[in-house]
C-alpha positions as CSV (number, residue, x, y, z in Angstrom):
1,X,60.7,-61.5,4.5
2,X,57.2,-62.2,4.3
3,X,56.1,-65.1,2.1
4,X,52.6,-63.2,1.3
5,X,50.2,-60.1,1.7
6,X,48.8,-59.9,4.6
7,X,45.5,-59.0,3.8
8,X,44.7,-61.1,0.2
9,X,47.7,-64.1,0.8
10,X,49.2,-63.1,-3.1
11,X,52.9,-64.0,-2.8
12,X,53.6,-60.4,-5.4
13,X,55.5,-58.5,-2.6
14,X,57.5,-55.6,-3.9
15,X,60.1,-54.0,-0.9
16,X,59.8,-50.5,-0.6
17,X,61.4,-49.0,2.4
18,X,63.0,-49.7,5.6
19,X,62.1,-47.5,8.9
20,X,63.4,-48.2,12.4
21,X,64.4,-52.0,11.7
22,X,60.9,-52.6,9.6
23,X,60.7,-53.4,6.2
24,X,58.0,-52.0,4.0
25,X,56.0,-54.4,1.3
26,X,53.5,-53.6,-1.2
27,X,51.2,-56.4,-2.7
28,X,50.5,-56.3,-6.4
29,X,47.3,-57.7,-6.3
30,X,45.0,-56.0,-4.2
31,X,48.0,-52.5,-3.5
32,X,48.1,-52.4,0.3
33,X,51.0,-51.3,1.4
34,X,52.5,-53.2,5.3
35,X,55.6,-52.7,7.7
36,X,56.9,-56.2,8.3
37,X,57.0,-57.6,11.1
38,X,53.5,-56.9,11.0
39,X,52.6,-57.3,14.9
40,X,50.7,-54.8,17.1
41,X,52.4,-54.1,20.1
42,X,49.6,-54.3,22.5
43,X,47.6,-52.3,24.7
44,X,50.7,-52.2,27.5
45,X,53.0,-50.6,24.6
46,X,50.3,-48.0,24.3
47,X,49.7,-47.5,27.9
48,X,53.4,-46.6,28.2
49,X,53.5,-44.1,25.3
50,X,53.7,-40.7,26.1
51,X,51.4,-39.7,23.3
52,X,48.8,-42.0,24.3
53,X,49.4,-41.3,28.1
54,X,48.9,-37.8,27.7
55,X,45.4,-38.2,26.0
56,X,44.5,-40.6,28.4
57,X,45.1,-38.5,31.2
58,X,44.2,-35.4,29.5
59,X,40.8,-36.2,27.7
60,X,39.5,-33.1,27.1
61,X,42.3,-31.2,25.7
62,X,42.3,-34.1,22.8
63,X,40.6,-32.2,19.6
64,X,38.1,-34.3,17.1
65,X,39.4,-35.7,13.9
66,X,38.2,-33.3,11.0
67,X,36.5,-36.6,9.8
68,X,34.9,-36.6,13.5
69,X,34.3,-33.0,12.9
70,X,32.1,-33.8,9.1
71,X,30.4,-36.7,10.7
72,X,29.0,-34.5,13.5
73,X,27.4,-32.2,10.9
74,X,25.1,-34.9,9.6
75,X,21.5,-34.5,10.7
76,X,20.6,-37.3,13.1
77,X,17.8,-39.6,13.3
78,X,15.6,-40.3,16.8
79,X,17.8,-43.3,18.4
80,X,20.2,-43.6,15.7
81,X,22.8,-46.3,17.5
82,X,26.3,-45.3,16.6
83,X,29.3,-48.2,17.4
84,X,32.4,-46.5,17.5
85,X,35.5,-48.7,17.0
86,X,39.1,-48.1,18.5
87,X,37.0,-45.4,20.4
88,X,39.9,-43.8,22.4
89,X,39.0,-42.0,25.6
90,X,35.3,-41.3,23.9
91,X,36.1,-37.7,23.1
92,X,34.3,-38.1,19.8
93,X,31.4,-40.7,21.7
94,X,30.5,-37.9,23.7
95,X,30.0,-35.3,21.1
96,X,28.2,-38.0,18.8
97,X,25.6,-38.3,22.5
98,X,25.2,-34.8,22.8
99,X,24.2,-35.1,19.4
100,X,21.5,-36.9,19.8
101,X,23.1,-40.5,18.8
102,X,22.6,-43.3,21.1
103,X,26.9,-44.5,21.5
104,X,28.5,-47.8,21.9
105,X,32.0,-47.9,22.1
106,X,34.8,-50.2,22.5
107,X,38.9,-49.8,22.9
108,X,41.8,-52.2,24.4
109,X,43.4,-49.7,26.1
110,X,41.8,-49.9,30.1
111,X,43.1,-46.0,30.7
112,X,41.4,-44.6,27.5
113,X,37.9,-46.9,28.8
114,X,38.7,-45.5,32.5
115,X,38.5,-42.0,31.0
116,X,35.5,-42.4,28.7
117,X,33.9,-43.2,31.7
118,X,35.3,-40.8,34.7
119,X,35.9,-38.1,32.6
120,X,32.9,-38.1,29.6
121,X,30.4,-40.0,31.9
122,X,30.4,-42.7,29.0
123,X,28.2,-45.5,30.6
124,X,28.0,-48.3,26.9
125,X,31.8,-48.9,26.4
126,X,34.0,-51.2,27.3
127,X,37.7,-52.3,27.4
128,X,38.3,-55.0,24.4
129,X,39.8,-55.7,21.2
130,X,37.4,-55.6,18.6
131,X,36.9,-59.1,17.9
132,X,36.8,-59.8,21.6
133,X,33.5,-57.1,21.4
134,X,31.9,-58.8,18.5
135,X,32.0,-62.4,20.5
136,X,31.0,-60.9,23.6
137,X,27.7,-59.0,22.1
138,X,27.0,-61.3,18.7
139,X,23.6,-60.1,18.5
140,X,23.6,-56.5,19.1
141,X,23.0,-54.2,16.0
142,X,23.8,-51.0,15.0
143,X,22.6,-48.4,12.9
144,X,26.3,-46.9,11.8
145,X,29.6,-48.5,13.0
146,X,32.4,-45.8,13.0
147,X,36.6,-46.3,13.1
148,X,38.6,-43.4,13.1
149,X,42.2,-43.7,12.3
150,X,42.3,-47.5,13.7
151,X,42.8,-49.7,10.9
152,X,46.2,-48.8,10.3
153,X,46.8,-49.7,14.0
154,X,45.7,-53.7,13.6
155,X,47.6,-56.6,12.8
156,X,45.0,-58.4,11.5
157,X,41.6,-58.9,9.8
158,X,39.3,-61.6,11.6
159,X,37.3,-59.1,13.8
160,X,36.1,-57.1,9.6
161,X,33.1,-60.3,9.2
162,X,31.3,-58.9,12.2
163,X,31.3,-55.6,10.8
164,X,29.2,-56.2,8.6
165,X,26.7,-58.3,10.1
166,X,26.3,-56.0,13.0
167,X,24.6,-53.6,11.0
168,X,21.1,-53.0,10.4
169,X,19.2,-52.8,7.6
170,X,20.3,-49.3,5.9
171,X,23.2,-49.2,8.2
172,X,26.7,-48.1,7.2
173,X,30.5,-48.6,7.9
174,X,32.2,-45.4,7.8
175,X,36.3,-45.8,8.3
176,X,39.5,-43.3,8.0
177,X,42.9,-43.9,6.9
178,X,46.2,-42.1,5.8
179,X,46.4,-41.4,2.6
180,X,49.4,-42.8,1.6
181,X,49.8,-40.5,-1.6
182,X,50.1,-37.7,0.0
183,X,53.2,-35.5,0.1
184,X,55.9,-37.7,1.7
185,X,57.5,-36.0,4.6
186,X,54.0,-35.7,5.8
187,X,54.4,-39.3,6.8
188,X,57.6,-39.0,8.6
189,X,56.0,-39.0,12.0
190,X,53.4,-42.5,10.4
191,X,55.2,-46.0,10.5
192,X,55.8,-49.0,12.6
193,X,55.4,-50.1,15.2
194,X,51.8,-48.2,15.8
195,X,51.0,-48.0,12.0
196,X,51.2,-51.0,10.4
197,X,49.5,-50.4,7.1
198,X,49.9,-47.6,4.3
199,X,46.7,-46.9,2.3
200,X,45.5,-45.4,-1.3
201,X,41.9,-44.9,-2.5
202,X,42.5,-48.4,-4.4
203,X,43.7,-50.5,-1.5
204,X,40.7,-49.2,0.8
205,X,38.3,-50.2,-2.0
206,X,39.9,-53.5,-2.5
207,X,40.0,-54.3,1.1
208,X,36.9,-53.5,2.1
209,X,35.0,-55.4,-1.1
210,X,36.9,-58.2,-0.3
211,X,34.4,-58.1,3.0
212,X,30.9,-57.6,1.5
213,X,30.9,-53.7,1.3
214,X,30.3,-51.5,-1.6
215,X,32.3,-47.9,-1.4
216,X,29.6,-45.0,-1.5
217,X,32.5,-42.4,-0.9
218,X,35.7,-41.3,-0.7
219,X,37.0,-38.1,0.6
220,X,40.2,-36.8,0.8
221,X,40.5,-34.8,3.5
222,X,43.8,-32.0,3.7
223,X,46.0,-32.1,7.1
224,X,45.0,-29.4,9.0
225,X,47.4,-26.3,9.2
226,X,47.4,-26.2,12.9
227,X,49.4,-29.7,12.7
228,X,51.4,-28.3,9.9
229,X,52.8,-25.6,12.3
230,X,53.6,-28.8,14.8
231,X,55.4,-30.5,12.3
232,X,57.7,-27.4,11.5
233,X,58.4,-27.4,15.1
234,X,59.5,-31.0,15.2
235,X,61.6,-30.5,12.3
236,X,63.5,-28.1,13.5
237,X,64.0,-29.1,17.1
238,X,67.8,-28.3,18.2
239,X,67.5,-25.4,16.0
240,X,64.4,-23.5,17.1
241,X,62.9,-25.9,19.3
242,X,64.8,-27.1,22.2
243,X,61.8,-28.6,24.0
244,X,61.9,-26.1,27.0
245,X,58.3,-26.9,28.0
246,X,59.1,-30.1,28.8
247,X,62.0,-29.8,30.7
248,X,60.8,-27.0,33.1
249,X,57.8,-28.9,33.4
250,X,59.9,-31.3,35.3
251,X,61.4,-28.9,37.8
252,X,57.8,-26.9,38.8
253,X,55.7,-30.3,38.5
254,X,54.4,-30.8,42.3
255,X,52.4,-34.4,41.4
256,X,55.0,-37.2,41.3
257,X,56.3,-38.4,38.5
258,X,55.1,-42.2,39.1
259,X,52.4,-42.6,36.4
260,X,49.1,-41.6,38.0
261,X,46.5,-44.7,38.5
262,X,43.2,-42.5,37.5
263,X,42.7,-40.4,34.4
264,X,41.0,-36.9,34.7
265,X,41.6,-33.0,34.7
266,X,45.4,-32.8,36.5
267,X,46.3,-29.4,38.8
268,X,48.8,-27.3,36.0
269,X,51.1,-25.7,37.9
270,X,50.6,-21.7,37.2
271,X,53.9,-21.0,35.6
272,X,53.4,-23.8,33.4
273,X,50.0,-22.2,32.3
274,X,51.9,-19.5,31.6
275,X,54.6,-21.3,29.5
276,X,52.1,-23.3,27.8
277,X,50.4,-20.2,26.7
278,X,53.7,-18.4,25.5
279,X,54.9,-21.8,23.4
280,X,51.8,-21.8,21.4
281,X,52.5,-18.2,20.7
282,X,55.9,-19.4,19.5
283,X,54.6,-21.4,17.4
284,X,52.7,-19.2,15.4
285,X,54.5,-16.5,15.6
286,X,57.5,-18.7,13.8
287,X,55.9,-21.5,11.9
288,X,52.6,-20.3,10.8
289,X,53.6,-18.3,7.8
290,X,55.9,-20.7,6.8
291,X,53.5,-23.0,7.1
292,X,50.7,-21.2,5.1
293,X,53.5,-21.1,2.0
294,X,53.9,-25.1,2.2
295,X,50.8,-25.6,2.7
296,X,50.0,-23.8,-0.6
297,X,52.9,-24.7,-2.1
298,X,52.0,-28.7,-1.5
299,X,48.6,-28.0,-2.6
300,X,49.6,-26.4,-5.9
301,X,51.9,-28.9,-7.4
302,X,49.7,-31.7,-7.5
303,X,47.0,-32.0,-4.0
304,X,49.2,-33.9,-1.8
305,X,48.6,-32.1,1.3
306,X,45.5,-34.8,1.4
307,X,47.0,-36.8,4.2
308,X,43.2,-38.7,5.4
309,X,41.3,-40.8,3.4
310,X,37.7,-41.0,4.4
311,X,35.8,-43.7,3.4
312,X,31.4,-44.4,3.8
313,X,30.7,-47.9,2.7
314,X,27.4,-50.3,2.7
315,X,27.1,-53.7,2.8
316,X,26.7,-55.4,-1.0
């Protein structure tokens, strides 16, 4: 058991859940919410996942955050420098660029830096943890410093100083989360080891005063219902799902299956395309009504199909 919170050191821990040999523990004073032991697995872990693979290897098929997607629609100033933390393969970097921002980016995964850069042509982005960045470029400054669905991800807080002192003038932090009161099975697929932290609108605004920045805004932003349908497909695998995809895919896949040493667009075998095609079908043809009635009915008794919180803050 942990002796205190990992983010403010109060020793008011309260147990609330176990999950996969982790134990969950919310702090009393400042309401964050942490899976203990509270250690990142590292960039290798990730490497290894198939989840993580896939997007490496598969850049462009990866869709933007709807957080990604409201951020794009802000007007944008002439060399406006964007810093993108826990960037990923650069999917969002590179729309940000052809937007007109000027994009830094930085992510410890070397496959998801290797495809930024093969695959989006991403030429300011580099392959280090985010403190590691911060000490490598202590003088660089940008105009809006960006981290999508990351801060869950970290095991600790060392590198959130440097934030705030590598913005200009006017700049802003802008930062996503799950939201943590949302309805609860919506979380089944969130939790340890990737996730390490749960988050409400209080704990964000606690943690980030605690490092010098004043909350301008706080959306909640609904799960899309395209990821709805995927979830009724994971919860009722053995019943209506029986992941035939994947296991064909295995007998008509010509590449080997040693992992491949370059990210990029990867030949698709036509009978795949074909599959591929008829299981998204499937899925809305079964799920997506069932889906639109959750979706409503989650919305209706009480707003909890909010599952992202997303946060613009300042400095103080």
């Amino acid at each position: 058991m942990p002796t205190a919170c990992v983010h403010c050191n109060a020793n008011t821990l309260t147990k609330r859940e176990e999950k996969w040999g982790y134990t969950l523990y919310e702090c009393a004073a400042c309401t964050l919410q942490f899976w203990w032991p509270f250690k990142n697995p590292g960039h290798e872990s990730y490497e290894q996942n198939g989840r993580y693979r896939d997007r490496n290897f598969h850049p462009q098929t990866k869709s933007l955050y709807h957080s990604q997607i409201l951020f794009l629609k802000k007007k944008v100033r002439p060399k406006t420098t964007l810093l993108d933390l826990g960037m990923g393969t650069g999917r969002f970097l590179s729309a940000a660029k052809e937007k007109g921002y000027q994009v830094t980016g930085t992510d410890f995964e070397k496959d998801a830096i290797q495809a930024a850069k093969t695959v989006f042509k991403l030429e300011d982005v580099y392959d280090l943890d985010l403190e590691t960045f911060f000490k490598t470029f202590p003088d660089r400054k940008f105009d809006i410093i960006t981290m999508f669905e990351v801060l869950e991800h970290v095991d600790g807080y060392s590198f959130f100083p440097y934030i705030r002192q590598a913005l200009k003038p006017g700049g802003y932090f802008a930062v996503t989360v799950p939201n943590r009161d949302c309805w609860k099975p919506l979380l089944a697929h969130e939790g340890p080891p990737i996730h390490l932290t749960r988050w409400s609108r209080e704990a964000i605004e606690i943690f980030l005063g605690k490092y010098g920045f004043k909350v301008v805004s706080i959306k909640r932003l609904p799960i899309p219902l395209r990821l709805l349908i995927s979830y009724f497909n994971d919860w009722t695998k053995g019943i209506l799902s029986f992941s035939t995809l994947k296991r064909v895919e295995k007998l008509v896949q010509k590449e080997p299956a040693a992992p491949r040493t370059a990210p990029g667009p990867r030949r698709v075998h036509p009978v795949m395309r074909v599959l591929r095609a008829i299981s998204f079908i499937k899925l809305y043809v079964l799920f997506f009504i069932p889906a639109v009635l959750l979706y409503v009915y989650i919305w209706a008794t009480g707003g909890r199909n909010y599952t992202t919180l997303y946060v613009t803050a300042v400095p103080k």
